[in-house]
mmCIF file as gemmi writes it, N, C-alpha and C atoms, coordinates in Angstrom:
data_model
loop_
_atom_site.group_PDB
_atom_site.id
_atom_site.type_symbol
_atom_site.label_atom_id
_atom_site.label_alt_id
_atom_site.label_comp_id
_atom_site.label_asym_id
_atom_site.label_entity_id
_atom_site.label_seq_id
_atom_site.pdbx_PDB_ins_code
_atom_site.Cartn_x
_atom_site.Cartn_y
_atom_site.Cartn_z
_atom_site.occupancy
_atom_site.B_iso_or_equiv
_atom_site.pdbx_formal_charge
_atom_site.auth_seq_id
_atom_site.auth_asym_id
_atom_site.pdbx_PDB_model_num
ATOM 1 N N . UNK Axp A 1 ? 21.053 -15.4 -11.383 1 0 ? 1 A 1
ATOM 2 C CA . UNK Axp A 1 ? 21.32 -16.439 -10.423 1 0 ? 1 A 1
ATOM 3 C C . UNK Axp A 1 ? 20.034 -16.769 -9.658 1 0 ? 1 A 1
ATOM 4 N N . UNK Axp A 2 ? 19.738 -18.103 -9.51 1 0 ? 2 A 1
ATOM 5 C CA . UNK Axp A 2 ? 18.591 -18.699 -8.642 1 0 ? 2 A 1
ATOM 6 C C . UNK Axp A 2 ? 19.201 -19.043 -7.536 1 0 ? 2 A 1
ATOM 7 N N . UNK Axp A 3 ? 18.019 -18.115 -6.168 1 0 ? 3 A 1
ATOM 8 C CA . UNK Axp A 3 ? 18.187 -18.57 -5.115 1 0 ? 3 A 1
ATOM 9 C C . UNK Axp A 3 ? 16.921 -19.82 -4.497 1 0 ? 3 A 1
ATOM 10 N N . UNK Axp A 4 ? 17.446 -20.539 -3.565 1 0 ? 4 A 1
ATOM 11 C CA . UNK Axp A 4 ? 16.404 -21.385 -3 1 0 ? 4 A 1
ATOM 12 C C . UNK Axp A 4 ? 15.718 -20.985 -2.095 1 0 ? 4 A 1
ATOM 13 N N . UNK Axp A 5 ? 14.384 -20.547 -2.385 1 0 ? 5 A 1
ATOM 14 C CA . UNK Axp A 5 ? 13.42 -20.011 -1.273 1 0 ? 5 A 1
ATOM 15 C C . UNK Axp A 5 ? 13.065 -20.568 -0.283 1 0 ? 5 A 1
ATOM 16 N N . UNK Axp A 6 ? 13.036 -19.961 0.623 1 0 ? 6 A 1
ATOM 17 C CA . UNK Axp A 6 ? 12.411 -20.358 1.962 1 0 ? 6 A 1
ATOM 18 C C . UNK Axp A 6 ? 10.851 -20.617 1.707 1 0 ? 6 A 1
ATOM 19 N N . UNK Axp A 7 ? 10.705 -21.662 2.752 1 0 ? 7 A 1
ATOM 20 C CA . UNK Axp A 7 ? 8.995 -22.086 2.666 1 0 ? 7 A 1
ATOM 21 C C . UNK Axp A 7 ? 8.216 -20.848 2.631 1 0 ? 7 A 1
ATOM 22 N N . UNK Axp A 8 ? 8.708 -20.009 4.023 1 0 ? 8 A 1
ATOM 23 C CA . UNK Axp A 8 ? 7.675 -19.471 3.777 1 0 ? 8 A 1
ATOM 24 C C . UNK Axp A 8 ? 7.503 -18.125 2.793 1 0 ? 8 A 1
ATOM 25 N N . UNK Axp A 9 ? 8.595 -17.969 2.217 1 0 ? 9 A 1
ATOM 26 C CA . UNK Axp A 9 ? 8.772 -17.184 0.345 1 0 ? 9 A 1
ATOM 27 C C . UNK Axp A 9 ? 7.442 -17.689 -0.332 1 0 ? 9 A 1
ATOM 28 N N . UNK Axp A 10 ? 7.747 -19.113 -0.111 1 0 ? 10 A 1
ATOM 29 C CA . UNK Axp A 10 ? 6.933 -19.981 -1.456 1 0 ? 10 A 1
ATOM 30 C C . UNK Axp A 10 ? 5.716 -20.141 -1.101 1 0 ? 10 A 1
ATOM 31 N N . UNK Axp A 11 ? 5.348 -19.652 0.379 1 0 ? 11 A 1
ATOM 32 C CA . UNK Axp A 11 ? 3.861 -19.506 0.721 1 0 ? 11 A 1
ATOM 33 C C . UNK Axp A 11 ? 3.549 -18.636 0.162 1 0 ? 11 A 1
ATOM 34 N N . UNK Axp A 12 ? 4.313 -17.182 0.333 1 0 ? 12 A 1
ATOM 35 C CA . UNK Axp A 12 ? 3.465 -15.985 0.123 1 0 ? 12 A 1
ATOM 36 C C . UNK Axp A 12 ? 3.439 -15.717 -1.769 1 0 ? 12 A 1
ATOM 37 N N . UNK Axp A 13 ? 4.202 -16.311 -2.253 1 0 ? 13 A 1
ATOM 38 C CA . UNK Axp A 13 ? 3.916 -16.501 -3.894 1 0 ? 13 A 1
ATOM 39 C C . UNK Axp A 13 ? 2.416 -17.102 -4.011 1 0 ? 13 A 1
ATOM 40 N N . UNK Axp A 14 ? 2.596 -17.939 -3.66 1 0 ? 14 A 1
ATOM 41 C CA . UNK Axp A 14 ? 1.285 -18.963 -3.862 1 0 ? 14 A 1
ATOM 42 C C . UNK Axp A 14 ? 0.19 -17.764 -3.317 1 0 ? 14 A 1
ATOM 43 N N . UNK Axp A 15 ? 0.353 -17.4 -2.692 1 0 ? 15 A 1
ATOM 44 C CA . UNK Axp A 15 ? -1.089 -16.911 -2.277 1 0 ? 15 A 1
ATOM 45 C C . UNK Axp A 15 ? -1.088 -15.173 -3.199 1 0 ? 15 A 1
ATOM 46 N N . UNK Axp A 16 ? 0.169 -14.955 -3.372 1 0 ? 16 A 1
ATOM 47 C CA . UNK Axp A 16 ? 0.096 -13.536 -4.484 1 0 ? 16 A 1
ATOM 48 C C . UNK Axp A 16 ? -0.484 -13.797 -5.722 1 0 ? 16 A 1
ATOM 49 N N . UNK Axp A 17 ? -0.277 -15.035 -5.862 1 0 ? 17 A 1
ATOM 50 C CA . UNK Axp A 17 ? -0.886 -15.376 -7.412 1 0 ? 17 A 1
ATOM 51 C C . UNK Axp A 17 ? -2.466 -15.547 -7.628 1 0 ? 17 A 1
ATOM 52 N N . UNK Axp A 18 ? -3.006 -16.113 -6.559 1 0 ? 18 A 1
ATOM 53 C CA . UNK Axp A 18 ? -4.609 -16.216 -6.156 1 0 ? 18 A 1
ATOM 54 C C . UNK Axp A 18 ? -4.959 -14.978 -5.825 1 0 ? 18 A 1
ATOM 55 N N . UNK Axp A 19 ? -4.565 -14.179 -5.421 1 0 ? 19 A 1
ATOM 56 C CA . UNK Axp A 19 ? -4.961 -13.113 -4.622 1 0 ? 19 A 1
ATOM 57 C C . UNK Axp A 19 ? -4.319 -11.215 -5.549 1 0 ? 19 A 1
ATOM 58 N N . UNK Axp A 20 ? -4.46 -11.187 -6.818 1 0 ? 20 A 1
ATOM 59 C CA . UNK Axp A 20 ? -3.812 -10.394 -7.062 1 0 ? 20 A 1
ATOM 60 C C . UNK Axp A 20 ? -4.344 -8.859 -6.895 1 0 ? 20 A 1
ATOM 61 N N . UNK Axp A 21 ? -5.555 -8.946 -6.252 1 0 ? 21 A 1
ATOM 62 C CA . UNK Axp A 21 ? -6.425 -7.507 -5.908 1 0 ? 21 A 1
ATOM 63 C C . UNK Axp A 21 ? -5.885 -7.623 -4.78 1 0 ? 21 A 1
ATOM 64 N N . UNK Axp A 22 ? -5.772 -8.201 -3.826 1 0 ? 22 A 1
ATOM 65 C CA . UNK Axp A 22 ? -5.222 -8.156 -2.713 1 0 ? 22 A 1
ATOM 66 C C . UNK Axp A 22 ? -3.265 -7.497 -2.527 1 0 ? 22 A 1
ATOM 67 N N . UNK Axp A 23 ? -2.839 -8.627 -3.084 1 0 ? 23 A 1
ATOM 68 C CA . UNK Axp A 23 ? -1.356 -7.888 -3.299 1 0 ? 23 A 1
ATOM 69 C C . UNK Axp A 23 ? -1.293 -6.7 -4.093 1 0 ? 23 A 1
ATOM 70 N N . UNK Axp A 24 ? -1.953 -6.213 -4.58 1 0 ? 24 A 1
ATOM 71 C CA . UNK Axp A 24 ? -1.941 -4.239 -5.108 1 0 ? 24 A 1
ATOM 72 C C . UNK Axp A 24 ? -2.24 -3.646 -3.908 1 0 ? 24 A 1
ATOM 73 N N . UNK Axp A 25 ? -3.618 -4.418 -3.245 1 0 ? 25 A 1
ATOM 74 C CA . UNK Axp A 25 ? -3.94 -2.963 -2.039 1 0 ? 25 A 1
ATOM 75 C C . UNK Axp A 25 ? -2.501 -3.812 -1.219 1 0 ? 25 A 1
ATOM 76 N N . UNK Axp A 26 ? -2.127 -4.356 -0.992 1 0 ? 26 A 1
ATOM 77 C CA . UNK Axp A 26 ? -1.092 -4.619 -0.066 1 0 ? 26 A 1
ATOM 78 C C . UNK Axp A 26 ? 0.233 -3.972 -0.23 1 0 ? 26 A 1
ATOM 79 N N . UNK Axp A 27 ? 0.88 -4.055 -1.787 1 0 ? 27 A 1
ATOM 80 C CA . UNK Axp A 27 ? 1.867 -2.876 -2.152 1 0 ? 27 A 1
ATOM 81 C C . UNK Axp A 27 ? 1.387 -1.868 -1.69 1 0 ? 27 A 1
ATOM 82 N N . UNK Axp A 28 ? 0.442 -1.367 -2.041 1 0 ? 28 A 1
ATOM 83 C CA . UNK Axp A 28 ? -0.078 0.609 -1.876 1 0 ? 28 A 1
ATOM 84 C C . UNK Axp A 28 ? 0.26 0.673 -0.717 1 0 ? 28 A 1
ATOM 85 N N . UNK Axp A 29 ? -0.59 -0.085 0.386 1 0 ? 29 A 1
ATOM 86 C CA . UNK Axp A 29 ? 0.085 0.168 2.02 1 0 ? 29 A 1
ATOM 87 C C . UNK Axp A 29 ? 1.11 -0.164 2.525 1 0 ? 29 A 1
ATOM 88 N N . UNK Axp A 30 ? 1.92 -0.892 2.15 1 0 ? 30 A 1
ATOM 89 C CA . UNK Axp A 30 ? 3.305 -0.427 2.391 1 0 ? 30 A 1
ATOM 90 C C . UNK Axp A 30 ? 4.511 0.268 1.422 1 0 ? 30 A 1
ATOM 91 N N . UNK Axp A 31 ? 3.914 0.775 0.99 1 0 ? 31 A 1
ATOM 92 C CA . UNK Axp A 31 ? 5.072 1.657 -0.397 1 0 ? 31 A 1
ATOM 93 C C . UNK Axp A 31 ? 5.407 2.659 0.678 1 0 ? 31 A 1
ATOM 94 N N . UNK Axp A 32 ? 6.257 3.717 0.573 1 0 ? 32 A 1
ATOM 95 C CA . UNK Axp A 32 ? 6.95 4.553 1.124 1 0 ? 32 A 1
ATOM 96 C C . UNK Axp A 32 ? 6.639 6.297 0.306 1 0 ? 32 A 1
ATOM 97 N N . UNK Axp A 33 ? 5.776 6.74 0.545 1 0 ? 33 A 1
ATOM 98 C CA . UNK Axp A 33 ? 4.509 6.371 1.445 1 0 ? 33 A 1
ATOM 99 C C . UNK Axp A 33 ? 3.289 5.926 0.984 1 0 ? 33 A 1
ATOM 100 N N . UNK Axp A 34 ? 2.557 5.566 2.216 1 0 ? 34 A 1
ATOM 101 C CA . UNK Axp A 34 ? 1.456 4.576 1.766 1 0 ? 34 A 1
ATOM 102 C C . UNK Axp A 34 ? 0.913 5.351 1.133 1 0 ? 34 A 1
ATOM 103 N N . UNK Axp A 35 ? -0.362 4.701 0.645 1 0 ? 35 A 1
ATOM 104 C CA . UNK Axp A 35 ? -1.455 5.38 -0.7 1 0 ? 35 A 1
ATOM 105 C C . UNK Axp A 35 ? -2.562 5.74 0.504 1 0 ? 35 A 1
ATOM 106 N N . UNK Axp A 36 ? -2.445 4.914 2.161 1 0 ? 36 A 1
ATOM 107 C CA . UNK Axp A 36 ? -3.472 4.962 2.722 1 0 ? 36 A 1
ATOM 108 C C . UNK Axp A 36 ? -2.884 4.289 3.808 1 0 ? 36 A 1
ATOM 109 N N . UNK Axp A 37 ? -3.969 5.464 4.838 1 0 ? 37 A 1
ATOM 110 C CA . UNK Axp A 37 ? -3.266 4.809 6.412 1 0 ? 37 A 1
ATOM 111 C C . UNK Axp A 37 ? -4.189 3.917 7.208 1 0 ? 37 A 1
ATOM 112 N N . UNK Axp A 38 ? -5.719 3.562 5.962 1 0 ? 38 A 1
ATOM 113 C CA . UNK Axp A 38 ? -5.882 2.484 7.114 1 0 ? 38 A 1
ATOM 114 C C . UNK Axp A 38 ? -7.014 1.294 6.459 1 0 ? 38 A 1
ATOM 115 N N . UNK Axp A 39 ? -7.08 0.126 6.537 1 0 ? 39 A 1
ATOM 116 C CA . UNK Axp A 39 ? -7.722 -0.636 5.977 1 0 ? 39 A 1
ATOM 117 C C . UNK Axp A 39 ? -8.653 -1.088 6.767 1 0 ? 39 A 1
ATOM 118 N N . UNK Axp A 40 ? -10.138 -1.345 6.07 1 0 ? 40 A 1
ATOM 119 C CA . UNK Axp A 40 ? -11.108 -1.147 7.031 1 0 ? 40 A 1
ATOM 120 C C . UNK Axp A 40 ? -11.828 -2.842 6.278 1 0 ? 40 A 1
ATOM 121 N N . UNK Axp A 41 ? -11.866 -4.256 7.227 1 0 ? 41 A 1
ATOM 122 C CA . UNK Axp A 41 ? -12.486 -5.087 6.866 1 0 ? 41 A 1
ATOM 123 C C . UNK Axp A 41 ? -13.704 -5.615 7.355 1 0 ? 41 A 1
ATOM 124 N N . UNK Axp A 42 ? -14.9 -6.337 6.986 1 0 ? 42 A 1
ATOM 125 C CA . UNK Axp A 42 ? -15.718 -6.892 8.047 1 0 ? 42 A 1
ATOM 126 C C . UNK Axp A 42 ? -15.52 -7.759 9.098 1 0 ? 42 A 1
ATOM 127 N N . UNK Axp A 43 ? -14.624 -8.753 8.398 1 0 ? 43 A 1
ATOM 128 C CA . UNK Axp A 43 ? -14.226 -9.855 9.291 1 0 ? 43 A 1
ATOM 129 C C . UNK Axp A 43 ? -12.594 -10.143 8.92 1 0 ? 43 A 1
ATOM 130 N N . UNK Axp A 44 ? -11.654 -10.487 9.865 1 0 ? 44 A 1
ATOM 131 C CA . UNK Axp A 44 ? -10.371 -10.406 9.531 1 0 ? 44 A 1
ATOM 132 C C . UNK Axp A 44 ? -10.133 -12.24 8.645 1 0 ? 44 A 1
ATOM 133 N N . UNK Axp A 45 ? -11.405 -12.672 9.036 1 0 ? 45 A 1
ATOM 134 C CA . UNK Axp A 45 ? -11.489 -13.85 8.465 1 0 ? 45 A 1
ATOM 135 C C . UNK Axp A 45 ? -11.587 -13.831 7.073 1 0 ? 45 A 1
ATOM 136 N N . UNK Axp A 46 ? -11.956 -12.295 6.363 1 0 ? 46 A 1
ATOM 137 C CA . UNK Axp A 46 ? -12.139 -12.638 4.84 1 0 ? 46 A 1
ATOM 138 C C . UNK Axp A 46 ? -10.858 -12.039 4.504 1 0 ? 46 A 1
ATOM 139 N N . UNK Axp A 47 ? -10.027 -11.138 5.296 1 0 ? 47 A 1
ATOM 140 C CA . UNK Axp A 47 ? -8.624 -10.983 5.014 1 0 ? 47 A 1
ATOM 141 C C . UNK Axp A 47 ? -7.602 -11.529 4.816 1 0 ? 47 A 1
ATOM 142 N N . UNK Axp A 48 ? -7.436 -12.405 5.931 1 0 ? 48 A 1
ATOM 143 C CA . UNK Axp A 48 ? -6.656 -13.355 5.946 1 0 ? 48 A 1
ATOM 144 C C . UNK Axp A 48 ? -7.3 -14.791 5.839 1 0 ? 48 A 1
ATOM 145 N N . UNK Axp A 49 ? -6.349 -15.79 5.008 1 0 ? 49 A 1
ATOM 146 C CA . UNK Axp A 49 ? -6.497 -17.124 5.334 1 0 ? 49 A 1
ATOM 147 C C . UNK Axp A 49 ? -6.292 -17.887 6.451 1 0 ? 49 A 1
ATOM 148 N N . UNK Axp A 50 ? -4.979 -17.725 7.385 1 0 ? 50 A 1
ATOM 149 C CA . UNK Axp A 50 ? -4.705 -18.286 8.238 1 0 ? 50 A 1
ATOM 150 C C . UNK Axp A 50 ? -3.6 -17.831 9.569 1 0 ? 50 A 1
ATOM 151 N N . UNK Axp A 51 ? -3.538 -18.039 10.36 1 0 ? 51 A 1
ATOM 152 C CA . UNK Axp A 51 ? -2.496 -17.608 11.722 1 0 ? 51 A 1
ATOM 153 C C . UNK Axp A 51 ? -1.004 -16.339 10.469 1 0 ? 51 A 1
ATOM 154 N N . UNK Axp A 52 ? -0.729 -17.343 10.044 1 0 ? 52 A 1
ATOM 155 C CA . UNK Axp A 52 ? 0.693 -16.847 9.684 1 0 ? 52 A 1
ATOM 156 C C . UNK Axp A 52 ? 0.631 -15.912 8.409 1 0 ? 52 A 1
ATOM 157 N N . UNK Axp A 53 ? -0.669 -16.137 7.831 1 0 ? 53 A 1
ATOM 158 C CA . UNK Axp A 53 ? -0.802 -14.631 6.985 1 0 ? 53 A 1
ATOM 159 C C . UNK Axp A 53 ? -1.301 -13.426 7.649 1 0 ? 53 A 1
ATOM 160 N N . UNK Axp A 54 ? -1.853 -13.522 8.998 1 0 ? 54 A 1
ATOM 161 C CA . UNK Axp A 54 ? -2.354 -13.002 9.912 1 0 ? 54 A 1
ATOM 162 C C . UNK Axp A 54 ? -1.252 -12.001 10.328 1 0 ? 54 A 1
ATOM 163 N N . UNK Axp A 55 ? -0.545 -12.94 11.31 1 0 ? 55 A 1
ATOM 164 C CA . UNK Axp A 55 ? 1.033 -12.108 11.569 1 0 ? 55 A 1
ATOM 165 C C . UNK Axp A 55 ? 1.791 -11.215 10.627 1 0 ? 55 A 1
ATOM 166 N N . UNK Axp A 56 ? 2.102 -12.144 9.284 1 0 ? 56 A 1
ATOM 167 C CA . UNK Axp A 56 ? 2.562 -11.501 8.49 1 0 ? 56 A 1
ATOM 168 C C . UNK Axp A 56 ? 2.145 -9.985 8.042 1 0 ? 56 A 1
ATOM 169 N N . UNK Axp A 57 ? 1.049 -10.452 7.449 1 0 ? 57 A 1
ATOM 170 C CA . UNK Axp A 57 ? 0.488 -8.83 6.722 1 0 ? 57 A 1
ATOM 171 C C . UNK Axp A 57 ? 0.016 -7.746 8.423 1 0 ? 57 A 1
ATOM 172 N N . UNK Axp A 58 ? -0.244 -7.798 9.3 1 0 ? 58 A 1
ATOM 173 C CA . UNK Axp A 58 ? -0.545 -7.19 10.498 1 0 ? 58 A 1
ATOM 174 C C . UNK Axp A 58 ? 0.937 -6.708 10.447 1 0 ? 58 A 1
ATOM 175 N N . UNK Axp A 59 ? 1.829 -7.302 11.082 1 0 ? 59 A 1
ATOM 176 C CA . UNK Axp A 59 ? 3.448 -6.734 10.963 1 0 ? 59 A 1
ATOM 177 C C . UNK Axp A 59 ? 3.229 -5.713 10.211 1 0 ? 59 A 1
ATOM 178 N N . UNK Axp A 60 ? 3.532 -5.953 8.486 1 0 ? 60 A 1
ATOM 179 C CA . UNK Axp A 60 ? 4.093 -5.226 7.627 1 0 ? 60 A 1
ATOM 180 C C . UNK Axp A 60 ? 3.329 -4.198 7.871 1 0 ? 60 A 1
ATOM 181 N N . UNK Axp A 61 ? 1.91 -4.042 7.716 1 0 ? 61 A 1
ATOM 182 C CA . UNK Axp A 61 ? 0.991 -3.095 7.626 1 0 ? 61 A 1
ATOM 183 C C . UNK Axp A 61 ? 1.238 -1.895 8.877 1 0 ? 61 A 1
ATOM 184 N N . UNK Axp A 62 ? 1.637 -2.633 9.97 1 0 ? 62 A 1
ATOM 185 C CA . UNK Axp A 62 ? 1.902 -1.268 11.362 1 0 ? 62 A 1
ATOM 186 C C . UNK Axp A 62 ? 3.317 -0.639 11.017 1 0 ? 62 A 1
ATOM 187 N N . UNK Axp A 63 ? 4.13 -1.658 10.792 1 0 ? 63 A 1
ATOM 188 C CA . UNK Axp A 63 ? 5.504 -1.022 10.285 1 0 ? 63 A 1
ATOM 189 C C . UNK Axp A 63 ? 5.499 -0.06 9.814 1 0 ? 63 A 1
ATOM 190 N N . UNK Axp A 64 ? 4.357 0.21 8.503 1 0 ? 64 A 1
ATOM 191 C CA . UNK Axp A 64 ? 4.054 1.34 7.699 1 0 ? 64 A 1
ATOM 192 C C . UNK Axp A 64 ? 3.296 2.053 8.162 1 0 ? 64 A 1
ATOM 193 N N . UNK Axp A 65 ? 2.525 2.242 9.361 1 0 ? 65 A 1
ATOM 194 C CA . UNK Axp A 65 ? 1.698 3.36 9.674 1 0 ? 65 A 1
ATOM 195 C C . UNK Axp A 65 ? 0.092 2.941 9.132 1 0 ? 65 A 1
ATOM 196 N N . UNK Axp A 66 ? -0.001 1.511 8.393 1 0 ? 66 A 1
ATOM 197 C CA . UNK Axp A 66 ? -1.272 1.924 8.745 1 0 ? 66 A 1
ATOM 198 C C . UNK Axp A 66 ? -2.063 0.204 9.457 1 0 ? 66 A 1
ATOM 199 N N . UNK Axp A 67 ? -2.73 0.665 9.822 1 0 ? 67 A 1
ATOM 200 C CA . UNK Axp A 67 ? -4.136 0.404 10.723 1 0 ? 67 A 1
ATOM 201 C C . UNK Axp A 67 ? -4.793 -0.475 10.18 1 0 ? 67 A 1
ATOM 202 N N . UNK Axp A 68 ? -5.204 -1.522 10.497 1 0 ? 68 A 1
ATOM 203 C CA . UNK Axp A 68 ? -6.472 -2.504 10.24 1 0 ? 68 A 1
ATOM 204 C C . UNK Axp A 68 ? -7.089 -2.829 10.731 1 0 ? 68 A 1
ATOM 205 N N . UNK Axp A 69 ? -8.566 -2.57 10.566 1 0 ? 69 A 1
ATOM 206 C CA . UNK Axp A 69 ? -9.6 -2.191 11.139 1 0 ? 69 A 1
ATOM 207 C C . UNK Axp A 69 ? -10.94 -3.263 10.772 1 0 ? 69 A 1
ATOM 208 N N . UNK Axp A 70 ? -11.864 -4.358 11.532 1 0 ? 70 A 1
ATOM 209 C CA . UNK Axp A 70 ? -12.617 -4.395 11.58 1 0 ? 70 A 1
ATOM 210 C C . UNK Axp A 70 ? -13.892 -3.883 12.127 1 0 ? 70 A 1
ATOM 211 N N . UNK Axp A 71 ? -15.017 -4.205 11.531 1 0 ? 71 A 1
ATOM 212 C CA . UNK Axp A 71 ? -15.989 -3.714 11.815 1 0 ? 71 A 1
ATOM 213 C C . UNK Axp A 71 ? -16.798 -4.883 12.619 1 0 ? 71 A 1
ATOM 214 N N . UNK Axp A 72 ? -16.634 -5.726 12.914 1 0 ? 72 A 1
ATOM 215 C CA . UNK Axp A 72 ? -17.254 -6.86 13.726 1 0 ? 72 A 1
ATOM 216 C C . UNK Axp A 72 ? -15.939 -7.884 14.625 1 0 ? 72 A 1
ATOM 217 N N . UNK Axp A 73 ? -15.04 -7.072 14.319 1 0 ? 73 A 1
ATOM 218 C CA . UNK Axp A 73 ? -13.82 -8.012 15.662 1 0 ? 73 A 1
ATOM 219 C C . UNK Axp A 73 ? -13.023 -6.791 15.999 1 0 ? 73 A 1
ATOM 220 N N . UNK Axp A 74 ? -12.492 -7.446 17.092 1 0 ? 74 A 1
ATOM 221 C CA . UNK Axp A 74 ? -11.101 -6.507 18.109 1 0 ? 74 A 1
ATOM 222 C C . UNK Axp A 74 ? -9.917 -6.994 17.683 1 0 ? 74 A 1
ATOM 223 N N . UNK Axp A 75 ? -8.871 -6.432 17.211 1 0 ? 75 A 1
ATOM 224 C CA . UNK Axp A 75 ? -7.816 -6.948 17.118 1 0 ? 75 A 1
ATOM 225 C C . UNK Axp A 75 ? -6.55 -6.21 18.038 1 0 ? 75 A 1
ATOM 226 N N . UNK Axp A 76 ? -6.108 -7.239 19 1 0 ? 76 A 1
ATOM 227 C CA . UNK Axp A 76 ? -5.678 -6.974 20.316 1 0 ? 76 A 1
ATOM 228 C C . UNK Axp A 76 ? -4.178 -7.499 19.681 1 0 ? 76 A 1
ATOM 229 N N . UNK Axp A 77 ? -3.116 -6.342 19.514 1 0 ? 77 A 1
ATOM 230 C CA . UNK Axp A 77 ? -1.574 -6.739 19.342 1 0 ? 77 A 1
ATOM 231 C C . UNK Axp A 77 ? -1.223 -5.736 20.104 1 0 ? 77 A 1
ATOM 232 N N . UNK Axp A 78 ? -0.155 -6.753 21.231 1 0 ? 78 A 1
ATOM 233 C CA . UNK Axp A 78 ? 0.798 -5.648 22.408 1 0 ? 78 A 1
ATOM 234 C C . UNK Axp A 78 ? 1.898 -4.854 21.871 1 0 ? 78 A 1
């Protein structure tokens, strides 16, 4: 049976398909349990594309215990 995805489903396809080194380390850190508790980037700008992949993967990633970490920004979540 086909369900009708939500937009933002059909965002995060689109960007799993461009990005498939990315969605492996992204499974590993949130699998149960992670492969690793903390991801270490230069700029969160080469991590993410935009605001709402931002939120997104930040969420999932604390949910699971781990940490994302730049080396040239602060990332300030209350």
């Amino acid at each position: 049976m086909r369900r009708n995805l939500q937009p933002e489903e059909l965002r995060l396809l689109f960007f799993r398909r461009r990005r498939p080194e990315f969605q492996y380390m992204f499974d590993a850190a949130t699998a149960k349990p992670p492969a690793f508790n903390l991801i270490l980037v230069d700029s969160f700008s080469r991590f993410f594309r935009d605001q709402f992949q931002f939120g997104f993967y930040v969420r999932r990633l604390a949910k699971n215990g781990v940490r994302l970490v730049s080396i040239t920004q602060e990332l300030a979540i209350p």
